[in-house]
N, C-alpha and C positions, 0 to 999 in steps of 0.2 A: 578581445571583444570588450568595447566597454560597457562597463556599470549601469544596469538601470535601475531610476527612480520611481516611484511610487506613496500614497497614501491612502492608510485603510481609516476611516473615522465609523467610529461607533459612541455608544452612551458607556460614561464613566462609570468602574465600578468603585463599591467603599472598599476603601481602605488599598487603591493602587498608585497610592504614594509611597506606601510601604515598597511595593516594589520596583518603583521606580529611583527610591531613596537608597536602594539596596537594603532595605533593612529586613528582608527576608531571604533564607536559605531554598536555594535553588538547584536542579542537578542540572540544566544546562548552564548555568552560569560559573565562572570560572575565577573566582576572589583572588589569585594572584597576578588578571592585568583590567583589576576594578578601578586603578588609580586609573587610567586611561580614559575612564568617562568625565563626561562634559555635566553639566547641569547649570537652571537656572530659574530660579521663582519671581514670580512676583511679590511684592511687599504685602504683607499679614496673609499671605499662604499659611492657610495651616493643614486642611485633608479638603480630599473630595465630597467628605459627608459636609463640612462646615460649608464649603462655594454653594452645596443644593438648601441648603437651609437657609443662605443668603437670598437664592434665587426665589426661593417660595415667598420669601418674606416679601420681598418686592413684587411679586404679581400681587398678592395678597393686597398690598398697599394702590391698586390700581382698578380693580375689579373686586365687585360686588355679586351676592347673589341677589334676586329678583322678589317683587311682592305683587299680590295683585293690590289694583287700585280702580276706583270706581269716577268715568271722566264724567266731563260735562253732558256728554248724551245718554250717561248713563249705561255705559257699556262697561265692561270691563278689561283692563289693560294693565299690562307687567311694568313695571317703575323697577329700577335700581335700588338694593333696598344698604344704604351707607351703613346702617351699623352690623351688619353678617359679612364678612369677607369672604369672596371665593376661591377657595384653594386652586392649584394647580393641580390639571388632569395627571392621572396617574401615570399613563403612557406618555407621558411627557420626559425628553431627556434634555435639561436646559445645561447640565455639564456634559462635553464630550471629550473623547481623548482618539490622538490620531496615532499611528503607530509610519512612519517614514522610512524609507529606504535610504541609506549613507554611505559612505566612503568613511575611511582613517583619515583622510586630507580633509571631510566639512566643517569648516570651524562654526564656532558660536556666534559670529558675525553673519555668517551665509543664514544661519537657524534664528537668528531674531531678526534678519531683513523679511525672511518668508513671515516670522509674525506682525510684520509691521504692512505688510503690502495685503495680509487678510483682513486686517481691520483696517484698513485704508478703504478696501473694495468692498466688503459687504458686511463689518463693524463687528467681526469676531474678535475677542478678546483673547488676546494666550494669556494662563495662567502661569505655566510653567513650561519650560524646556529639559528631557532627561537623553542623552544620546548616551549609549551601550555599545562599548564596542567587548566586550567580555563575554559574550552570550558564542552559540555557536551548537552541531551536532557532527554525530558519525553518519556518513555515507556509502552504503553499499556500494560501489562501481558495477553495472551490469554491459552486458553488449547492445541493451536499448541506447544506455550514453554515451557510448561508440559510436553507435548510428548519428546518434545528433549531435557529435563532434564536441564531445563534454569528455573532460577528463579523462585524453588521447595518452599521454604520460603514466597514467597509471593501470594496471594491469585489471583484468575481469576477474571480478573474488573479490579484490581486495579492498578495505574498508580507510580513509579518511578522512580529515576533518574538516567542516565548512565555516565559515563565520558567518554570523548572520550581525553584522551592522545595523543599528540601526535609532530613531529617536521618537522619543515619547511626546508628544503635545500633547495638553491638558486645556481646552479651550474655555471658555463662558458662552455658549452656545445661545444668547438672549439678548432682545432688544431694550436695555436700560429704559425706555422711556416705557413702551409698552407692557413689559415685564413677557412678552411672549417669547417662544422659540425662534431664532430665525430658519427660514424653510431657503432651503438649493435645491436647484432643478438639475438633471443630468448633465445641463450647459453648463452649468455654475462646477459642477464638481468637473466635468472636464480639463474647464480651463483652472480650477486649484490645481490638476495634475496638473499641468504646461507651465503655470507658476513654480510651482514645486521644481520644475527639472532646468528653468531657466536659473534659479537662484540658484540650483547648489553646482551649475554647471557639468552635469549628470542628463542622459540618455534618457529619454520617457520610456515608461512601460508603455504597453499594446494594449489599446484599444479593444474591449470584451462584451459580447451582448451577455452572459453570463452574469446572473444574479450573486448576490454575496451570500454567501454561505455564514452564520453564525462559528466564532473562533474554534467552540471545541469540536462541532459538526465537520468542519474542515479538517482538523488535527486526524480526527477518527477514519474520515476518508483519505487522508495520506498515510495515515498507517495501515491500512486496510492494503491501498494502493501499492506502499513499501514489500507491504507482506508477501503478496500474490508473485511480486518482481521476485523477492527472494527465492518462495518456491517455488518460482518456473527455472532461476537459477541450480537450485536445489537439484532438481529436476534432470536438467539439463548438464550438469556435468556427473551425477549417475549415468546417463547413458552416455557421456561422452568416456566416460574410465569402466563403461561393460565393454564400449566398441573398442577400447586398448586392448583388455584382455580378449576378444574375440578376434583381435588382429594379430594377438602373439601367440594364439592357437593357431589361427591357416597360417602363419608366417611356419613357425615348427613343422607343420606338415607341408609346406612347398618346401623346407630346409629337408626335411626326412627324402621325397621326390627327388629333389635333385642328386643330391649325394648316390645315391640308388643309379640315378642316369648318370652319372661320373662313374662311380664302380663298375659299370656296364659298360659303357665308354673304352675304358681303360684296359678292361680286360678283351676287347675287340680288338684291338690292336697287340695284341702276344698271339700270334698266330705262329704256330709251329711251320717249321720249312715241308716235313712230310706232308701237313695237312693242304699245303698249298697243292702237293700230286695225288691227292687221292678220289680225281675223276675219277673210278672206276673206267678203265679203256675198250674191255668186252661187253659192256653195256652201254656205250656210249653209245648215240641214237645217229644216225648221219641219213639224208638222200641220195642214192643214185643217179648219177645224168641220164635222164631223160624219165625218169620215174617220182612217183610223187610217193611212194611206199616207204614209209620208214624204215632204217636197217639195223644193226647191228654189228662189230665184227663177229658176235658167234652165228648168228641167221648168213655170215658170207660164208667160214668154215662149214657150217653144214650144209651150205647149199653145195658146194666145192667137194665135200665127201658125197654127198648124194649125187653129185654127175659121176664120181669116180666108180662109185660102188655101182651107179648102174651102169655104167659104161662095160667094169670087171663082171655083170653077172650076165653075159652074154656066152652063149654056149662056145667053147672050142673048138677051133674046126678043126675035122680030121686030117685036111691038107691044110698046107702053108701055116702051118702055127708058128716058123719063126717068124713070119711076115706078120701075124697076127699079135705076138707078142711085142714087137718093135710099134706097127701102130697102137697098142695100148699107153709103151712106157711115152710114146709121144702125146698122145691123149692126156695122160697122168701130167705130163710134164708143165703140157699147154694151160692146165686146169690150176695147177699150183704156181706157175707164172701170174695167172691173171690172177692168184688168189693172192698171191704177194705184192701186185701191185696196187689191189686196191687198200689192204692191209698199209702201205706205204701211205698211200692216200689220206686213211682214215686217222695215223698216226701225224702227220700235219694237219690234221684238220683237230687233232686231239692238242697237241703242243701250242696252235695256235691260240684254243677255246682257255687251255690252262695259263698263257699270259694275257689273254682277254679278263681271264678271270682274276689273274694278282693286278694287274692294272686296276680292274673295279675295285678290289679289297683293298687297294693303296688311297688312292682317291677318297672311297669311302670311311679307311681310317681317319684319313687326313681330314676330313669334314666331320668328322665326328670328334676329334682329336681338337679342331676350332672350335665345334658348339661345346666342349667340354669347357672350353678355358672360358669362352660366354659365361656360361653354366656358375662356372669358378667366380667370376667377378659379381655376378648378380646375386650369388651365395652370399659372397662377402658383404656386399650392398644387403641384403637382406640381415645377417646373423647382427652388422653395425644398427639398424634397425630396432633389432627383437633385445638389442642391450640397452638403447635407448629406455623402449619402452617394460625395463625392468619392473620387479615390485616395488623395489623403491619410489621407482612415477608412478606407481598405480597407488601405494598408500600416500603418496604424498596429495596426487587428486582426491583419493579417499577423505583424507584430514578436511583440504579445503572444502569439500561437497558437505563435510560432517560439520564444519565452523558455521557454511552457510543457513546449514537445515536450522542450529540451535539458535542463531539470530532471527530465522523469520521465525522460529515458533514464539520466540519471546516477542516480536513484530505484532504474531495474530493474537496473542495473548494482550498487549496493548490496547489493539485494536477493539477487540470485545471487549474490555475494561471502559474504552472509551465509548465504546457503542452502547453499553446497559446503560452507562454515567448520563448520553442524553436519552434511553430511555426512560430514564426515571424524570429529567429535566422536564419531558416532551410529558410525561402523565402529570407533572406539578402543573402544568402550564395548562391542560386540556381541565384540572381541577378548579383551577381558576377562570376558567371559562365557562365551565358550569356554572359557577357560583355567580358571574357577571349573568349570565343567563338567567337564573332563578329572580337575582333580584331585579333583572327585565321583567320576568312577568309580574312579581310582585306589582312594579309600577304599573303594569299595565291594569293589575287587578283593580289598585286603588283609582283609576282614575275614572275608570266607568263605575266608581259607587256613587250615591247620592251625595252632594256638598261633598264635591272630589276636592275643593281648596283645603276645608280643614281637616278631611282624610290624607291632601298630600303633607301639609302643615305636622301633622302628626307622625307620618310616615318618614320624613325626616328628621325631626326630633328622635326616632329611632338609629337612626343611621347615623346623627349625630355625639347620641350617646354612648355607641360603640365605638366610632376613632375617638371619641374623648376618654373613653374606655382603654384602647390599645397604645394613646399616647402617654398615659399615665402609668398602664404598666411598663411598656418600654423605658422609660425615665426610670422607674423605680428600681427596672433590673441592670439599668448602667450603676447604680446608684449603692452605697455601702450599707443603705438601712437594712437592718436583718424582718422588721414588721411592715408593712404600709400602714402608712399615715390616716386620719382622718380623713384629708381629702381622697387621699385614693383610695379608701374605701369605700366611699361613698359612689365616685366616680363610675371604679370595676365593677360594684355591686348594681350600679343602675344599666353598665354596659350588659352586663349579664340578664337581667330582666328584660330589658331591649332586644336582645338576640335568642331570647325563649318565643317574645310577642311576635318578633319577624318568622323564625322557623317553627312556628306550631309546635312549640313546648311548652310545659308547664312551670312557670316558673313556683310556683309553690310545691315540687318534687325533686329533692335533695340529684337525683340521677337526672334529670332533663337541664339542672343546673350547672353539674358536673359538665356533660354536655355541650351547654354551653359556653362555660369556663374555659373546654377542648379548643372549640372554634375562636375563640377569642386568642386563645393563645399559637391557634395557628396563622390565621390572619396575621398578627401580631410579629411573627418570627419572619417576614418577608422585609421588615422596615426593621428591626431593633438594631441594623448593623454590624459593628464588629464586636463579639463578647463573646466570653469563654462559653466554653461548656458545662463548666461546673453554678456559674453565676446563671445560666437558666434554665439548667434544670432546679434551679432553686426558687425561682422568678414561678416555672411552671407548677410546681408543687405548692406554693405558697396562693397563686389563684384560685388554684383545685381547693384548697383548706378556706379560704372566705367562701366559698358555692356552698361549700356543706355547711358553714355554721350560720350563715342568714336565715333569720328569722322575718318571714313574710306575713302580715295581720292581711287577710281577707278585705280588705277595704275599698278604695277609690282605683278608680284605673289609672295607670302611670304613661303617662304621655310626656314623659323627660323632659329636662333639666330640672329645675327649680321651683316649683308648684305648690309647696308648702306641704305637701302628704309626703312626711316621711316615716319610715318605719322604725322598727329597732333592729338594731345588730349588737351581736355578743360580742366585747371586749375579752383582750387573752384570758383574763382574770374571771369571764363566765356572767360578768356583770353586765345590762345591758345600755345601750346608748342610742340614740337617734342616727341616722344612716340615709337606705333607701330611699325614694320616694316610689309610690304603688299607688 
């Protein structure tokens, strides 16, 4: 199947030259085939943070903020005011970086034609080029990738490893003349895909009405996703190694059955020769012709003694008793003739029933004697069976069911590491929306006061004096001085006054200062970049110490910057110096 291509563009973050340059340690990156990557810069590249500070400076230079101004009819109307620059919105992302789909065959030709056909087409600048072919993860194999004809070659269980190819663009996302962003439409980014997959001569990805997911929201949902596979895996070959051993249970008990029906078998057939005559012949049962009365040969003997005996108990006659005696022994004689012939009878009819009878016992041997040997081979089919499915297969499924289980729990262990990571992300961001909210109605406050011009005039001079505030500490904490300067004391100490006037604090109370200092320095920590953590918690302790030591004289009201009402502040030394304005 071949390769398909793709590109994800998002806003650049600081300091991902670092890892684009390798210069950070990674656990899916793999440092013995890092020579294998490609890179390429533009000339005086130096970070993602210097290109945004280039981009600001240039809008800067193009756009102004606004004044009121008073026309010929006496109306009033917004002018362009030259000497205030307007900064660039904050949601503003004028560097972006693309993350691309590759092959080990795309060279750096095919990857600066794609940056040459983007600035060609809609005036995107690439800064940089970084292609990673060293990245990559472990892959669980399931019977889902079975199904969908993925890694056929490797067995259900078993775990490995994927590459993930792929290259970094770092764009200039702005219109040089304008100083704006440029904006693409769904069209636009379509056909960058179709571009993309024509140049590296690579298969496009599919088309998705599917919104994009932020990176680590994604990451958290596949590992969630991984997890859930795991433990149905898990799962799933538990009951496939309960249903082994419940097979080598009934297997044992069909093995117990049969052998049982073989020993019975077997011994049917040693049939002794006496047993084959022991019809019993005086109880053997037979019909009369022409009678439906059952018989016996002793019911014929006694019938035969009862004609004799009544025949003999007939009185003697006083004349002719030899003549009497002669028909008796003929009577006797007659009586015992026919008693011998059916006796004869019943003895063929006995001799026949007893080879009727070994014929069926031969027969029925011999059929029993074949379901035996059946019996025999399905035995053996079975006992080959129940060796298969030894203990050794059942710990050996055990093990793999047990490798599986301790991978997805470190799976869903991820996953909720990942899942708090953007809940905390998702409550910075909902804090920050407050805070845009508050200062919405702040504005809304001022504008429905009386002389809303020089109520807004003043209202931004507050907002002013806090980024001139947050700019100078951030400076200060890249920076080696162990004090802040004059200037930034001056600067922090008015941002601080200013963001007591905005939140309904006191700025003449050491704690509502403090306070403020808080918020300054959290604002602050969204832009300061990249810095240790020792350089600010030193940065933050050191703002918190000017809140407490300003000394504010009750005086003029501070409507920021430069006013000529300044106050004094303590020097380390306890000595005092001119500072605030109030």
């Amino acid at each position: 199947m071949p390769k398909m291509t793709s590109i994800h563009i998002c806003a650049a973050k600081y300091g991902a030259e670092k890892h684009n340059r390798r210069e950070k340690e990674m656990k899916h990156v793999h440092p013995e085939y890092s020579h294998l990557n490609k890179s390429w810069e533009s000339p005086g590249f130096k970070s993602v943070a210097d290109e945004i500070r280039k981009v600001k400076e240039r809008y800067e230079t193009t756009h102004f903020c606004r004044k009121a101004a008073i026309n010929e009819d006496g109306k009033r109307i917004w002018m362009p005011d030259t000497s205030k620059h307007k900064k660039m919105p904050k949601n503003a992302h004028p560097i972006r970086e693309g993350v691309a789909v590759i092959t080990p065959n795309t060279t750096m030709e095919q990857m600066l034609e794609m940056a040459r056909l983007t600035e060609e087409r809609w005036g995107i600048r690439t800064i940089g080029i970084w292609a990673h072919l060293d990245e990559g993860h472990e892959h669980l194999v399931t019977d889902k990738d079975h199904r969908q004809g993925k890694y056929l070659d490797t067995p259900e269980g078993e775990t490995i490893f994927i590459w993930n190819y792929h290259a970094h663009y770092l764009f200039d996302w702005t219109d040089h003349d304008t100083g704006q962003c440029i904006n693409l439409n769904r069209h636009d980014m379509s056909e960058l895909q179709d571009m993309l997959a024509n140049t590296f001569n690579m298969e496009r990805g599919k088309k998705s009405d599917k919104k994009w997911r932020d990176a680590h929201a994604y990451k958290a949902e596949q590992e969630q996703h991984r997890a859930k596979e795991a433990a149905e895996y898990v799962e799933r070959k538990k009951a496939q190694a309960k249903q082994i051993v419940q097979d080598i249970k009934v297997g044992e008990q069909k093995l117990s059955k049969l052998q049982a029906s073989i020993d019975e078998l077997l011994s049917a057939t040693n049939i002794q020769e006496e047993d084959m005559q022991a019809v019993p012949f005086a109880e053997m049962p037979f019909k009369m012709q022409g009678s439906d009365k059952p018989y016996t040969v002793k019911d014929l003997v006694d019938e035969a003694l009862y004609r004799i005996s009544k025949d003999l108990s007939k009185p003697i006659p006083m004349l002719g008793r030899d003549k009497w005696l002669k028909e008796r022994n003929a009577y006797a004689k007659q009586v015992t003739t026919i008693l011998q012939e059916q006796l004869n009878s019943v003895s063929r009819i006995h001799r026949k029933k007893i080879n009727e009878m070994g014929k069926l016992m031969y027969f029925d041997a011999k059929k029993k004697a074949f379901q035996a040997v059946r019996m025999e081979q399905e035995n053996e089919k079975l006992r080959q069976r129940i060796s298969e499915l030894d203990e050794k297969a059942v710990a050996r499924e055990k093990a793999r069911a047990d490798a599986a289980e301790r991978k997805a729990r470190e799976q869903v262990t991820r996953a909720e590491s990942k899942t708090q990571e953007q809940s905390a992300r998702a409550d910075r961001e909902r804090l920050r929306a407050d805070e845009a909210e508050k200062r919405l109605s702040m504005t809304d406050r001022f504008l429905h006061l009386p002389n809303v011009y020089e109520a807004y005039k003043q209202w931004t001079s507050l907002f002013d004096a806090i980024e001139n505030a947050i700019k100078s500490f951030n400076a200060w904490a890249h920076s080696s001085a162990s004090i802040f300067s004059d200037s930034d004391e001056q600067s922090i100490g008015q941002g601080i006054i200013a963001y007591c006037q905005l939140n309904n604090l006191d700025p003449y109370s050491e704690k509502d200062r403090q306070t403020a200092a808080s918020g300054i320095a959290k604002e602050a920590e969204s832009t300061v970049g990249h810095i240790t953590q020792f350089m600010w918690d030193i940065a933050v302790t050191r703002i918190g110490q000017l809140a407490s030591e300003m000394c504010l004289s009750r005086g003029s009201q501070f409507i920021g910057g430069s006013n000529g009402y300044a106050d004094e502040l303590t020097n380390w030394d306890g000595t005092k110096k001119r500072g605030l304005g109030r």
